[in-house]
Each structure stands twice: as C-alpha cells, then as structure tokens.
C-alpha positions in Angstrom: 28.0 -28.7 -63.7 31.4 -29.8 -62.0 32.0 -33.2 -61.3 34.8 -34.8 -59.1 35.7 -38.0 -60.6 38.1 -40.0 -57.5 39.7 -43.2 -58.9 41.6 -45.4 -57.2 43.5 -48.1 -59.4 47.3 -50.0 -59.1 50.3 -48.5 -59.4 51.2 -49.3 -62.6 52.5 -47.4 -65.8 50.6 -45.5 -68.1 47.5 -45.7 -65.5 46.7 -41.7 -65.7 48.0 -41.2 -69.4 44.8 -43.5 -70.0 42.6 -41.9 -67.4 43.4 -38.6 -68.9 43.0 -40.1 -72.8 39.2 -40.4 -71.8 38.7 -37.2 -70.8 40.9 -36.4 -74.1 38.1 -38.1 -76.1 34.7 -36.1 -75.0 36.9 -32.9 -75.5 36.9 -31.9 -72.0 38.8 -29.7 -69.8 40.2 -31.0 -66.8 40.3 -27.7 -64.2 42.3 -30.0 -61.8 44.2 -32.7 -61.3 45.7 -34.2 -58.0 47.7 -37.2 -58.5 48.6 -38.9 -55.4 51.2 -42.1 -55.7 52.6 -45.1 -53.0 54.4 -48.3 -53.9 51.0 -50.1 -54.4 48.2 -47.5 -55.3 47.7 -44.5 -57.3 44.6 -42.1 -56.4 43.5 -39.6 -59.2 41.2 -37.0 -58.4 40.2 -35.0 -61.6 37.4 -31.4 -61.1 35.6 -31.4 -64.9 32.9 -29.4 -66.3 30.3 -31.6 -68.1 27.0 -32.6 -67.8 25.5 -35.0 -65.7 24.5 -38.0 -67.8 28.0 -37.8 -69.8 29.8 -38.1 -66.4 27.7 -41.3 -65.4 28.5 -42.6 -68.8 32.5 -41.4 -68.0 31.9 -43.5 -64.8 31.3 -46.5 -66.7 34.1 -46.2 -69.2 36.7 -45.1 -66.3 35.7 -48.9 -64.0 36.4 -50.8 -67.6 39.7 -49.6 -67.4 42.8 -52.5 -67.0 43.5 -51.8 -63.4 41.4 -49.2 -61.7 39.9 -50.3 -58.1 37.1 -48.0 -57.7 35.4 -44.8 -59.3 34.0 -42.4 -57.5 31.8 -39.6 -59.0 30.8 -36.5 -56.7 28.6 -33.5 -58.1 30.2 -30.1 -56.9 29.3 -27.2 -57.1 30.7 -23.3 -56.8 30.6 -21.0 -53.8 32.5 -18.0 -53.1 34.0 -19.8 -50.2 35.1 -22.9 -52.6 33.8 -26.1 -53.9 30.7 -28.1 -51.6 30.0 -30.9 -53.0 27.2 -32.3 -53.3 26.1 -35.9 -53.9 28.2 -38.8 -54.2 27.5 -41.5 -57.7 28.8 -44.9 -56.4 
C-alpha cells in the first residue's frame, strides 16, 4: 500500500539527507518527493510503497530524528482520477 509520510522539522542542514537515509535503509522507493523550504521550517512530504506496520515503525524512527516537529502518516491509495487518501496515523 502507499503511504504519505508529511514531516515537518527546522530548517536546518542535512534535515532531508537524513529523512531520505531512512528510507535508504528499508530499501524503499520513494515515488515522490515535495520539499517545501522558509527561513524557519522545512515540510517534506514523501508517497512510498510499503506495508503498513513498517510505515508505523518508519513513523517512529522519523519523530526520533534531531529536529523534526511532527510526522504525519496518511494511507493512500490509487484511483484513475489520482491519489484519495485515506486515513490519517498521528
């Protein structure tokens, strides 16, 4: 299943080369990546294919980072019309 994974963390350096290292580490395939910057905050929002319990475990990981605010996880999935998604993880 797809998984949205929205994080919020301080605009500081190396911030998604960590984010990303994570992914990096469960061998998984990021199918998109929006990386949103101001002076004080960086939002990441990352679509992956994996299954459910590794993404709450990926959840976990991702708020132990040095940094990141808040991690949201929302389960998507496919339509011919686009992405719906589905239910929210806090």
């Amino acid at each position: 299943m797809e998984w949205k994974f929205q994080l919020t963390a301080a605009a500081r350096p190396r911030v998604l080369s960590r984010v990303m290292q994570l992914f990096d580490q469960q061998s998984l395939n990021v199918r998109s990546l929006v990386f949103t910057q101001t002076a004080e905050v960086i939002v990441i929002q990352a679509l992956v294919e994996v299954e459910a319990a590794l993404a709450q475990r990926l959840q976990a990981k991702l708020y132990r980072q040095i940094d990141l605010r808040e991690v949201m996880l929302t389960a998507c999935e496919e339509r011919l019309s686009g992405i719906i998604e589905e239910k929210v993880m806090p």
